[in-house]
Biopython code that builds the backbone (N, CA, C, O; Angstrom):
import numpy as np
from Bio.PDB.StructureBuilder import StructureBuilder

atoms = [
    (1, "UNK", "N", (0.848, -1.170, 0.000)),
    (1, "UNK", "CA", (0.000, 0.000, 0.000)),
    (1, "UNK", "C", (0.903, 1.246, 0.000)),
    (1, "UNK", "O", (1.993, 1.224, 0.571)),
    (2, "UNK", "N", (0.656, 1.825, -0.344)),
    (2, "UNK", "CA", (1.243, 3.617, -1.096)),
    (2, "UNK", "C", (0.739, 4.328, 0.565)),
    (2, "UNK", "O", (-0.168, 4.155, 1.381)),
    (3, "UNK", "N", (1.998, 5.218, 0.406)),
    (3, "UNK", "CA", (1.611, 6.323, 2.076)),
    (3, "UNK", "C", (0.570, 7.056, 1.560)),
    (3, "UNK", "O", (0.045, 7.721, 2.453)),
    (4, "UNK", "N", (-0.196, 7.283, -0.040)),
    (4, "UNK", "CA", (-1.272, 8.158, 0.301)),
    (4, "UNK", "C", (-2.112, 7.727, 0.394)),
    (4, "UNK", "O", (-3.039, 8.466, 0.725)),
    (5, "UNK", "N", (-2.373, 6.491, 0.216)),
    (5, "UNK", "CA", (-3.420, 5.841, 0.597)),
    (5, "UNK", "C", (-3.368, 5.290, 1.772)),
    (5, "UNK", "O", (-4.455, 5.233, 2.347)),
    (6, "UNK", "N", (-2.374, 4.818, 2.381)),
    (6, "UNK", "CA", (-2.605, 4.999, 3.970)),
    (6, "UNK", "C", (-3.029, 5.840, 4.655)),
    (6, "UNK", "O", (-3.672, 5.522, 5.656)),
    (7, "UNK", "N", (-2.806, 7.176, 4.334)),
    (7, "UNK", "CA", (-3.225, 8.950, 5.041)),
    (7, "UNK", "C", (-4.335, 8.845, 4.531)),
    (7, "UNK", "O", (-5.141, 8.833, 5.462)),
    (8, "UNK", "N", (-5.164, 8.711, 3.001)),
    (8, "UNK", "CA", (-6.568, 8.515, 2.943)),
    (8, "UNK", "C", (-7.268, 7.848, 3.906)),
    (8, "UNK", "O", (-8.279, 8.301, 4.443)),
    (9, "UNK", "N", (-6.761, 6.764, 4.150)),
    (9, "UNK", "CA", (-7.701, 5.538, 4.892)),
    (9, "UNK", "C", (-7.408, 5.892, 6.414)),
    (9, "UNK", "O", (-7.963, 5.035, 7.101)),
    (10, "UNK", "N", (-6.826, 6.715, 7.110)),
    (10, "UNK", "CA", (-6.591, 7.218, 7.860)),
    (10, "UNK", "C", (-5.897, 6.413, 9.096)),
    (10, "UNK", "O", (-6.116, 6.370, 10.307)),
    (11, "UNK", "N", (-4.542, 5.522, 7.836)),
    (11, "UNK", "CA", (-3.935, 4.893, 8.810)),
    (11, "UNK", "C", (-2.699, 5.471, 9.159)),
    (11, "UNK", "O", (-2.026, 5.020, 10.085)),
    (12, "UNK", "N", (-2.345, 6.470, 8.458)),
    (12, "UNK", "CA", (-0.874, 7.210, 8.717)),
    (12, "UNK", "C", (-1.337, 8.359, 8.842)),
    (12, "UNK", "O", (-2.366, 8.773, 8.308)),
    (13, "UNK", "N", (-0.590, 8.975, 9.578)),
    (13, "UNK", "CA", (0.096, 10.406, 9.331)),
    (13, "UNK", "C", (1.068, 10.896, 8.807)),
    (13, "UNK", "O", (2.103, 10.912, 9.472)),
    (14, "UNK", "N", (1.075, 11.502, 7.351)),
    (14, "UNK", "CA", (2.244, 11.735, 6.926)),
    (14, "UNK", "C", (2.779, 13.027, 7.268)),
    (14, "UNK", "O", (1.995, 13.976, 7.249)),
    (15, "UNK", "N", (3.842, 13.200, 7.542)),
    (15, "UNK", "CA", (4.772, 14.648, 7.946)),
    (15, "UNK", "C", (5.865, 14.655, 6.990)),
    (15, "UNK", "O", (6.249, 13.730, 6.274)),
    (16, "UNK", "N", (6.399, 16.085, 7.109)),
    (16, "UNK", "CA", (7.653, 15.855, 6.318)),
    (16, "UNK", "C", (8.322, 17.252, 7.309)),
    (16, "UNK", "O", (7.737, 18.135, 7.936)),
    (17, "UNK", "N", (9.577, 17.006, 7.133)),
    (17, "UNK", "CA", (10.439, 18.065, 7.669)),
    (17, "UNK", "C", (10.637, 19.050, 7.220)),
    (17, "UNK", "O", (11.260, 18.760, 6.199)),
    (18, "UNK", "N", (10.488, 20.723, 7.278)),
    (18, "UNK", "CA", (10.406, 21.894, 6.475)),
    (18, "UNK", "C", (11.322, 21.689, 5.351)),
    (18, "UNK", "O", (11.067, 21.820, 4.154)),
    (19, "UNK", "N", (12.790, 21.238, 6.089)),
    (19, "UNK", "CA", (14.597, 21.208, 5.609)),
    (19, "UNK", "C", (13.815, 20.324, 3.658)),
    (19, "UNK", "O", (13.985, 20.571, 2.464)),
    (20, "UNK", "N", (12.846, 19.114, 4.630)),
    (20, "UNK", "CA", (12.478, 18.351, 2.526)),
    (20, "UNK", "C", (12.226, 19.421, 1.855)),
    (20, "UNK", "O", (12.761, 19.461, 0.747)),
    (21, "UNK", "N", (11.418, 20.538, 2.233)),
    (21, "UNK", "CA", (10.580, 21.805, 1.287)),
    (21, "UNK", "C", (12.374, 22.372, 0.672)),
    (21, "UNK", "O", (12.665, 22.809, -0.442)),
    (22, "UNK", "N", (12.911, 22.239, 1.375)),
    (22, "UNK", "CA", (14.329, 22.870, 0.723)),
    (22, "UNK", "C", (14.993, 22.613, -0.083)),
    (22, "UNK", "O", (15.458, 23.373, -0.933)),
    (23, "UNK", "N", (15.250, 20.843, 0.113)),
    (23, "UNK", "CA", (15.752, 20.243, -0.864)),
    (23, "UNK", "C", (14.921, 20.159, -2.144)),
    (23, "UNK", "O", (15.330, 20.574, -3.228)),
    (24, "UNK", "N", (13.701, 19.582, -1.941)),
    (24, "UNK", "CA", (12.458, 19.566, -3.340)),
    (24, "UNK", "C", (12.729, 20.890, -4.233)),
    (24, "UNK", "O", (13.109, 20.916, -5.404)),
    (25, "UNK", "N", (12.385, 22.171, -3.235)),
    (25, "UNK", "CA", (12.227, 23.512, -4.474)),
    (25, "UNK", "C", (13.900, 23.804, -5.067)),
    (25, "UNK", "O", (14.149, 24.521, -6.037)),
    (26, "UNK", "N", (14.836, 23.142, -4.318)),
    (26, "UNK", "CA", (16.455, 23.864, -4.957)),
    (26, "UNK", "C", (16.508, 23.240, -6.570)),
    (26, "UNK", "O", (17.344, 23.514, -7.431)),
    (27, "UNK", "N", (15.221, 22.224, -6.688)),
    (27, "UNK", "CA", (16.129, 21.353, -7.543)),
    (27, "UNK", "C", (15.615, 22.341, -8.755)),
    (27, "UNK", "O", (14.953, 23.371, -8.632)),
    (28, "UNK", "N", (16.018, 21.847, -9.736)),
    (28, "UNK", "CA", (15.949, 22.757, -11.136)),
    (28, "UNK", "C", (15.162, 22.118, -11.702)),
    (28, "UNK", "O", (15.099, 22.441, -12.888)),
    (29, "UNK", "N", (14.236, 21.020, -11.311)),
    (29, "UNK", "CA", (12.372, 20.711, -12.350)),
    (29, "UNK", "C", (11.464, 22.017, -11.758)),
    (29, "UNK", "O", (10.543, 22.576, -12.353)),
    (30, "UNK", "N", (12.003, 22.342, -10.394)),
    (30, "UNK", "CA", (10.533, 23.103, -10.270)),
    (30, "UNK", "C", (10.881, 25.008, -10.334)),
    (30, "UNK", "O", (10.577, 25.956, -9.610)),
    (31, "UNK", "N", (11.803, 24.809, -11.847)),
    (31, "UNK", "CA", (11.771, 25.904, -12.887)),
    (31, "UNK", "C", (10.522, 26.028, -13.576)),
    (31, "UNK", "O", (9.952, 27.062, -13.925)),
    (32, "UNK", "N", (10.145, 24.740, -13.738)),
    (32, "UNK", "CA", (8.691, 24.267, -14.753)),
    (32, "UNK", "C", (7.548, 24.618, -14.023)),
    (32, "UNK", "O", (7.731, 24.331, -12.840)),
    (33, "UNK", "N", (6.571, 25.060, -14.199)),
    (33, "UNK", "CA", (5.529, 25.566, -13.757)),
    (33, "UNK", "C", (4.170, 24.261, -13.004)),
    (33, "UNK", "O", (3.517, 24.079, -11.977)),
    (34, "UNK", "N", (4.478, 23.445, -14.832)),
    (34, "UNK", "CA", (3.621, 22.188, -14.090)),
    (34, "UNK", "C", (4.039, 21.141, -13.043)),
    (34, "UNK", "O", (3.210, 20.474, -12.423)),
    (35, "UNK", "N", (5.398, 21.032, -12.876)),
    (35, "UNK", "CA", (6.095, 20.115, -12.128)),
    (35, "UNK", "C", (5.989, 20.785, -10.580)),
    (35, "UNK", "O", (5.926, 20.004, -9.630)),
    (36, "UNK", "N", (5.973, 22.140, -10.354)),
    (36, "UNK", "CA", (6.358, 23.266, -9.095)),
    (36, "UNK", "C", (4.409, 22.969, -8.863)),
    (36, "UNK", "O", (4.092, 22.865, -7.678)),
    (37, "UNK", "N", (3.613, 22.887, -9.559)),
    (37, "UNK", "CA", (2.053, 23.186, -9.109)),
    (37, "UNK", "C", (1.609, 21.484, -9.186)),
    (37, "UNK", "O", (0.405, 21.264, -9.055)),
    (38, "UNK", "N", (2.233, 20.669, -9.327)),
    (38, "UNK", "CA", (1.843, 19.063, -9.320)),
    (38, "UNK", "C", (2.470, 18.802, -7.390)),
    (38, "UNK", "O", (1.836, 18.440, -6.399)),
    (39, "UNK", "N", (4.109, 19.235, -7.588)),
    (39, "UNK", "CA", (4.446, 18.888, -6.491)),
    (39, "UNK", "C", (3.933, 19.991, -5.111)),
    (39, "UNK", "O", (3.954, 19.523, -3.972)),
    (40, "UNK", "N", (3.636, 20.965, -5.263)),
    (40, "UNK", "CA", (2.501, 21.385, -4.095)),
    (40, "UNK", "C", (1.218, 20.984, -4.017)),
    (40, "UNK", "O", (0.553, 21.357, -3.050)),
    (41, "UNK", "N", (0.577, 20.064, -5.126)),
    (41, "UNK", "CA", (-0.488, 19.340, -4.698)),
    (41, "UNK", "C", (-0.157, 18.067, -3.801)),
    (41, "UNK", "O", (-0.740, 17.667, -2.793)),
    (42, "UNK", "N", (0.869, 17.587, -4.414)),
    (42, "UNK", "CA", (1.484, 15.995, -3.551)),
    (42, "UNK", "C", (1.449, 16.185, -2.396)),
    (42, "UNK", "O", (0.886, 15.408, -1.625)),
    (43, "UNK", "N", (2.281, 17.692, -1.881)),
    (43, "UNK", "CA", (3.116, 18.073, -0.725)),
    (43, "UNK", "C", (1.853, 18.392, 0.361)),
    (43, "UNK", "O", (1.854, 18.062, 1.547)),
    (44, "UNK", "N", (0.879, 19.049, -0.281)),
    (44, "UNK", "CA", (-0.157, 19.439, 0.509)),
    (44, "UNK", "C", (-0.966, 18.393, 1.489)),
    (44, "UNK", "O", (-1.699, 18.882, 2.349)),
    (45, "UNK", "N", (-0.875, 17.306, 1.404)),
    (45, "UNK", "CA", (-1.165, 15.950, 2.125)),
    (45, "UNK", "C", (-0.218, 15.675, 3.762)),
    (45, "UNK", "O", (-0.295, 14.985, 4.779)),
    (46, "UNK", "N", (0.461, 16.502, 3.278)),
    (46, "UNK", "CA", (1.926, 16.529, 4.488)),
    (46, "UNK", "C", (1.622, 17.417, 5.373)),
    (46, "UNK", "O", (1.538, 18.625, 5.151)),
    (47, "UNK", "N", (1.360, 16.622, 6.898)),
    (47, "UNK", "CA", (1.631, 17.853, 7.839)),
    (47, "UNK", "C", (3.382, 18.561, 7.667)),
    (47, "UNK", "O", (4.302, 17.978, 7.093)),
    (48, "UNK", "N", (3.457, 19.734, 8.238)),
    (48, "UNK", "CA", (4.727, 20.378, 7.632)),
    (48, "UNK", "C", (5.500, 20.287, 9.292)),
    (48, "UNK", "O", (4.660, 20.510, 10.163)),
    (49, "UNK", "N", (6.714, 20.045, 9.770)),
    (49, "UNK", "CA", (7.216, 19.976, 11.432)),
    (49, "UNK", "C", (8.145, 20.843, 10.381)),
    (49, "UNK", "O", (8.683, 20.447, 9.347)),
    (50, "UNK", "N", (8.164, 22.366, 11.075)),
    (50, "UNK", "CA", (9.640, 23.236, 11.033)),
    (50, "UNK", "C", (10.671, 22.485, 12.093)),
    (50, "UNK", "O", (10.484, 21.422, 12.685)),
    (51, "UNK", "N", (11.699, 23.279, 12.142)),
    (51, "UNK", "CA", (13.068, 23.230, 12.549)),
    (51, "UNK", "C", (12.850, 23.748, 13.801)),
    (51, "UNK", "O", (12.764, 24.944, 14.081)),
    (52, "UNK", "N", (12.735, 22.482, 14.807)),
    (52, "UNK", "CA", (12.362, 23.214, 16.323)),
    (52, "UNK", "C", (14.106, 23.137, 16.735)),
    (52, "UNK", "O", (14.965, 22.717, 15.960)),
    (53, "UNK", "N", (14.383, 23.685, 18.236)),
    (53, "UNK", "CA", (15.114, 23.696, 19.256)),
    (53, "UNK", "C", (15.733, 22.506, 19.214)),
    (53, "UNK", "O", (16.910, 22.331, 18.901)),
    (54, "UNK", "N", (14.498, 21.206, 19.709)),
    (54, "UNK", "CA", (14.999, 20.138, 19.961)),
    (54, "UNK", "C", (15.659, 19.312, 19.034)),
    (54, "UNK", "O", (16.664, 18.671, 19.344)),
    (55, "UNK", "N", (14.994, 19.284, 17.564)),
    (55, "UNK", "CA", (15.133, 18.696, 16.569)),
    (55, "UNK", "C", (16.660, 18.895, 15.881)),
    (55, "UNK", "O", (17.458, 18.091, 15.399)),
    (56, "UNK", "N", (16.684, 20.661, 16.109)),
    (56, "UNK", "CA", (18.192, 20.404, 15.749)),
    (56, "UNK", "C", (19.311, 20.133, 16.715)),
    (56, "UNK", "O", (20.491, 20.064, 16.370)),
    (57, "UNK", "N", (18.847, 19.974, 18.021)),
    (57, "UNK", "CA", (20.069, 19.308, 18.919)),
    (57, "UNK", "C", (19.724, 17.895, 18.317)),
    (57, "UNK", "O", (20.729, 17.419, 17.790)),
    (58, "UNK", "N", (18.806, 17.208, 18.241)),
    (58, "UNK", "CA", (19.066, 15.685, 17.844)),
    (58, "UNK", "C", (19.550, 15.661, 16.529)),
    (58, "UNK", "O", (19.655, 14.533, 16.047)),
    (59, "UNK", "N", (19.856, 16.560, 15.858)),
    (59, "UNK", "CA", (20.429, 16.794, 14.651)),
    (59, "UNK", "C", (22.016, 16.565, 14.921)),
    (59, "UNK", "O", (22.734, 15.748, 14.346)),
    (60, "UNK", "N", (22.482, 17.727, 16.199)),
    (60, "UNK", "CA", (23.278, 18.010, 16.208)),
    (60, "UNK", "C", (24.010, 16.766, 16.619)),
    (60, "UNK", "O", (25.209, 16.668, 16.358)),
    (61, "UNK", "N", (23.459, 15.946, 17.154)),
    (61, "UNK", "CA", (23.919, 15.064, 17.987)),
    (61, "UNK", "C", (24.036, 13.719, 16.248)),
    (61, "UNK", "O", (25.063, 13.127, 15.916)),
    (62, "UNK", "N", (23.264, 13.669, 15.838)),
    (62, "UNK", "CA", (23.558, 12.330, 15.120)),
    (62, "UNK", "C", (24.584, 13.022, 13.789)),
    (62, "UNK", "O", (24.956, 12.129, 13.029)),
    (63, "UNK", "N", (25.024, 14.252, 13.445)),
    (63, "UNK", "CA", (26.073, 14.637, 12.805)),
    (63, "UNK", "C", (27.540, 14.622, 13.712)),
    (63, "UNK", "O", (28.536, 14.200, 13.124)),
    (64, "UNK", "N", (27.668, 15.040, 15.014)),
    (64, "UNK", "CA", (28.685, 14.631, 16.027)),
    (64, "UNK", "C", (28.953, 13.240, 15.925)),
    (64, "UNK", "O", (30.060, 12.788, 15.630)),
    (65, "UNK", "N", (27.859, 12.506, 16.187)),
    (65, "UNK", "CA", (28.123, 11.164, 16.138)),
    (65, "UNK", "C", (28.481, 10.225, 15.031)),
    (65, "UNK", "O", (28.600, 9.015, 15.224)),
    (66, "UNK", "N", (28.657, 10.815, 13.836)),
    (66, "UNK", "CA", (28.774, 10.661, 12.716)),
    (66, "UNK", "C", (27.840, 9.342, 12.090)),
    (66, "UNK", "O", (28.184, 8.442, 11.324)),
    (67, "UNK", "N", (26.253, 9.678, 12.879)),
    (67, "UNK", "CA", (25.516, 8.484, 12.015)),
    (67, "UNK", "C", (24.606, 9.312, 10.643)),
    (67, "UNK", "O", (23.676, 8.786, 10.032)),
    (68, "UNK", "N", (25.069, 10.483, 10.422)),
    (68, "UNK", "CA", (24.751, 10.808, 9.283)),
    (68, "UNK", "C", (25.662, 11.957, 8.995)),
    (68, "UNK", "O", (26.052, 12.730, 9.871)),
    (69, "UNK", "N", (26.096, 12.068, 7.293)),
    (69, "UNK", "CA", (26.591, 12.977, 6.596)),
    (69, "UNK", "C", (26.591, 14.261, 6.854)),
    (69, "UNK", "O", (27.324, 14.886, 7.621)),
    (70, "UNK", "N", (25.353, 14.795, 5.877)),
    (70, "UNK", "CA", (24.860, 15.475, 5.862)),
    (70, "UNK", "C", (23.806, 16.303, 6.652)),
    (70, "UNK", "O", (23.072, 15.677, 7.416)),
    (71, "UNK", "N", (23.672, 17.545, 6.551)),
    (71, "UNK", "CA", (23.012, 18.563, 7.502)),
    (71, "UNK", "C", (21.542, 18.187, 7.453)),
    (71, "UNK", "O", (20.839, 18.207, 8.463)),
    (72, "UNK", "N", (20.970, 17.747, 5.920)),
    (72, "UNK", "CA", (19.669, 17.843, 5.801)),
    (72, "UNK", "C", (18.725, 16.619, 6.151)),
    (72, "UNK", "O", (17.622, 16.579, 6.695)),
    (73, "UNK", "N", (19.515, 15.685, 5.669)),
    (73, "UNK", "CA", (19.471, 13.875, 6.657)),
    (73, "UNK", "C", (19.465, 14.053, 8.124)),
    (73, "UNK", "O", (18.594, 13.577, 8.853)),
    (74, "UNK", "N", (20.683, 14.904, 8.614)),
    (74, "UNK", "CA", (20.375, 14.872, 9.807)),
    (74, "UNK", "C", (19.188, 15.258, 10.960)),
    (74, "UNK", "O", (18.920, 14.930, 12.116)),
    (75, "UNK", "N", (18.517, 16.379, 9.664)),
    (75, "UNK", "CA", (17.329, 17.343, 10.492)),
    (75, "UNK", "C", (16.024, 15.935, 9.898)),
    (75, "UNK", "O", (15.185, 15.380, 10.607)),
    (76, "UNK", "N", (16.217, 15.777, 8.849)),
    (76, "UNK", "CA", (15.056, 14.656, 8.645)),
    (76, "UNK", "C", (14.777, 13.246, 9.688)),
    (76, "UNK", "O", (13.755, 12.629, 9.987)),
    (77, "UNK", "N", (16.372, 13.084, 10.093)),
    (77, "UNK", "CA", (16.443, 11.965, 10.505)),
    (77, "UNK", "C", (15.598, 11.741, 12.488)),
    (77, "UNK", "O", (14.988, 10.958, 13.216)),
    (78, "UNK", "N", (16.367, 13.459, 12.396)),
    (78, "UNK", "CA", (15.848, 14.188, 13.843)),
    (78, "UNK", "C", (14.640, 14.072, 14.282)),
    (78, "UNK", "O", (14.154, 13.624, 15.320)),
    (79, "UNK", "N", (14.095, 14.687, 13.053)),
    (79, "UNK", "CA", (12.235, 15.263, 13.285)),
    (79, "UNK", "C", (11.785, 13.865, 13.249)),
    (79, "UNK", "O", (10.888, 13.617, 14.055)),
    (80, "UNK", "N", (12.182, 12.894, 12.518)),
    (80, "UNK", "CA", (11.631, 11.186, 12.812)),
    (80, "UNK", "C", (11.419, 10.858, 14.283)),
    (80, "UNK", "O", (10.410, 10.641, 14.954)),
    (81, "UNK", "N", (12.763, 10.899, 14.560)),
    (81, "UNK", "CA", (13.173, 10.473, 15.978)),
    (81, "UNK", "C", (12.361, 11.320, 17.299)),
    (81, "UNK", "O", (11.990, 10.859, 18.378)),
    (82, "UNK", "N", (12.246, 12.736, 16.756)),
    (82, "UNK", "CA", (11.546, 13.316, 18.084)),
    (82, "UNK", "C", (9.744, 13.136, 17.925)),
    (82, "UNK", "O", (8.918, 13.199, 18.836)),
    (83, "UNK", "N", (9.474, 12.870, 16.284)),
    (83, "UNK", "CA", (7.805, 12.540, 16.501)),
    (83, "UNK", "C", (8.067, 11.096, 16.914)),
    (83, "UNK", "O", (6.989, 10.530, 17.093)),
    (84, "UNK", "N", (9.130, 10.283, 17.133)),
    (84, "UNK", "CA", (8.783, 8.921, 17.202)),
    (84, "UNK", "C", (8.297, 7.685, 15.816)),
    (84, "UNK", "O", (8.036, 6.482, 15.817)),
    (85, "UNK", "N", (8.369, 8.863, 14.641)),
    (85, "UNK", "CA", (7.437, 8.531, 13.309)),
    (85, "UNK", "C", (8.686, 7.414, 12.798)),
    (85, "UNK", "O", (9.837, 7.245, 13.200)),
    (86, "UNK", "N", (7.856, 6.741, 11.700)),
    (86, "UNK", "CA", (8.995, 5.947, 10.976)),
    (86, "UNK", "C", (9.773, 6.866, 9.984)),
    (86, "UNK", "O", (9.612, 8.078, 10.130)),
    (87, "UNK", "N", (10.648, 6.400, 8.933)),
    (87, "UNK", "CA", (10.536, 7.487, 7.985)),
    (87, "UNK", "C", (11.087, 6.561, 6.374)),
    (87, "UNK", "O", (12.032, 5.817, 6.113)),
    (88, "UNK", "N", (10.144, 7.001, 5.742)),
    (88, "UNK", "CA", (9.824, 6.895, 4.033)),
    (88, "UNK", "C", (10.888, 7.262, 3.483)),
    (88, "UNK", "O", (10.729, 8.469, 3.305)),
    (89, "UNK", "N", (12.478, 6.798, 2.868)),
    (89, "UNK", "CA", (12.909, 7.254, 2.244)),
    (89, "UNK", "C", (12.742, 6.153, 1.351)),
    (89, "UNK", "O", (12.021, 5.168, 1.509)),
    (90, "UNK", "N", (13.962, 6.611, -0.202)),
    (90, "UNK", "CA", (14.252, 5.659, -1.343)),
    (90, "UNK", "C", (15.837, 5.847, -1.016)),
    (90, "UNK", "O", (16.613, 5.125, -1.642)),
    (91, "UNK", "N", (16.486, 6.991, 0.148)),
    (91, "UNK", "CA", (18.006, 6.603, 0.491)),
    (91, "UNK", "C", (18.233, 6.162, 1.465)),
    (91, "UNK", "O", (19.128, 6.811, 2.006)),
    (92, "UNK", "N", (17.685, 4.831, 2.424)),
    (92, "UNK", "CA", (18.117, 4.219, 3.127)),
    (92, "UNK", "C", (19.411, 4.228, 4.003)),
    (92, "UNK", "O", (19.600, 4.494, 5.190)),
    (93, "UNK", "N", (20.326, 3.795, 2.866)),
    (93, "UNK", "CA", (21.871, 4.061, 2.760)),
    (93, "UNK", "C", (22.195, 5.526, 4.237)),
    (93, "UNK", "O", (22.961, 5.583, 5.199)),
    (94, "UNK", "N", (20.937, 6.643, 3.558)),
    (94, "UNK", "CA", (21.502, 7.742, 4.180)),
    (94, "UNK", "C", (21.833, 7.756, 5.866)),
    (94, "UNK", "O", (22.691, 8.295, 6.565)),
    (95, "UNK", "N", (20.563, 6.777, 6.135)),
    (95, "UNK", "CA", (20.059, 6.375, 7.288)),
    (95, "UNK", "C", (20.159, 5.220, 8.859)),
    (95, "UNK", "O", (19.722, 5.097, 10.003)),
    (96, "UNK", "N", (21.177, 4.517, 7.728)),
    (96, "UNK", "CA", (21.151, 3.078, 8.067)),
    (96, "UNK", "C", (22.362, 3.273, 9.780)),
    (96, "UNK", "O", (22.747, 2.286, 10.407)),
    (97, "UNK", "N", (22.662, 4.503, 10.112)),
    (97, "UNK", "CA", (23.578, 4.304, 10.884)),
    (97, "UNK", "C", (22.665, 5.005, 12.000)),
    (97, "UNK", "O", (23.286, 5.121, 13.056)),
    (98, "UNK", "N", (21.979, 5.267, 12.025)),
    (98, "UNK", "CA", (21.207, 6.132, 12.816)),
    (98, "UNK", "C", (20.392, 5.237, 14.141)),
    (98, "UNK", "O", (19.324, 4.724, 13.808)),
    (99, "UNK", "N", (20.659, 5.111, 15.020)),
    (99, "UNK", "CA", (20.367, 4.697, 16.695)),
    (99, "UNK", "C", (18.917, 4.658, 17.327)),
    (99, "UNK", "O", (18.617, 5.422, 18.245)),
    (100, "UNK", "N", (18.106, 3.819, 16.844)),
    (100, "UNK", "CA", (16.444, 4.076, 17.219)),
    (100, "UNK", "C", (15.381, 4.796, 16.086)),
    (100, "UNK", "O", (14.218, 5.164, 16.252)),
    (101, "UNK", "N", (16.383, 4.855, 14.680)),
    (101, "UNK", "CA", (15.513, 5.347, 13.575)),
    (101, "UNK", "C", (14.795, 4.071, 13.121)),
    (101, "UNK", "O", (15.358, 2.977, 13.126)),
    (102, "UNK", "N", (13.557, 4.254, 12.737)),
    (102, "UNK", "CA", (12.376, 3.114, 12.433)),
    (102, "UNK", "C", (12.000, 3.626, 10.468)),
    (102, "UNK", "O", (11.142, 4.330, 9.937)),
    (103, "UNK", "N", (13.010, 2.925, 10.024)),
    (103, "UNK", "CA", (12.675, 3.131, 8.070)),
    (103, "UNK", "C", (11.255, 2.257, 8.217)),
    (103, "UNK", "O", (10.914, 1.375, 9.005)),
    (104, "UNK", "N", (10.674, 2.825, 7.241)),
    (104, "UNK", "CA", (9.382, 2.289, 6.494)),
    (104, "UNK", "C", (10.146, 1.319, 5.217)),
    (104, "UNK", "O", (9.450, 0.718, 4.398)),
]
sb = StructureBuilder()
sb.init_structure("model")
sb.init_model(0)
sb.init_chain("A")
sb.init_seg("    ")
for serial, (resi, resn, name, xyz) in enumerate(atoms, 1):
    if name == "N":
        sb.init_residue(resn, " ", resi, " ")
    sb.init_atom(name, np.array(xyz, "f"), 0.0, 1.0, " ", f" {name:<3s}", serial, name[0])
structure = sb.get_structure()
């Protein structure tokens, strides 16, 4: 089963971390008008969790600890960990070192 049809049937809650809204709009498809107004329909299904206090100390902490790379994994990986949520990627890889993270 697909996460939007889980959030239809009202078995998930989907969230996403503000930091995804960052990565999604940098990229250069949503130059295109229809691709930028398709993916704010997708996105709109998503409760939105900004960049709290806590989230980026658990950020801070799994980049110290070197179970992730990058800054933006780390805030994704965070906001998982402090809703307790699982989390939906297709980069696993990014994730796989991370201490009490629950992949879908």
């Amino acid at each position: 089963m697909i996460l939007s049809e889980l959030a239809r049937k009202e078995k998930a809650v989907l969230c996403v971390p503000s930091a995804v809204f960052l990565e999604i709009w940098a990229g250069s498809s949503m130059d295109n008008p229809e691709i930028a107004k398709k993916t704010k329909r997708i996105l709109s299904i998503f409760k939105v969790y900004d960049l709290t206090r806590q989230v980026a100390e658990n950020a801070g902490v799994l980049i110290r600890n070197r179970q992730v790379d990058a800054s933006l994994d780390a805030i994704v990986a965070g906001t998982a960990l402090y809703l307790g949520a699982q989390l939906a990627t297709s980069n696993k890889k990014h994730f796989v070192k991370v201490k009490g993270l629950k992949l879908f």
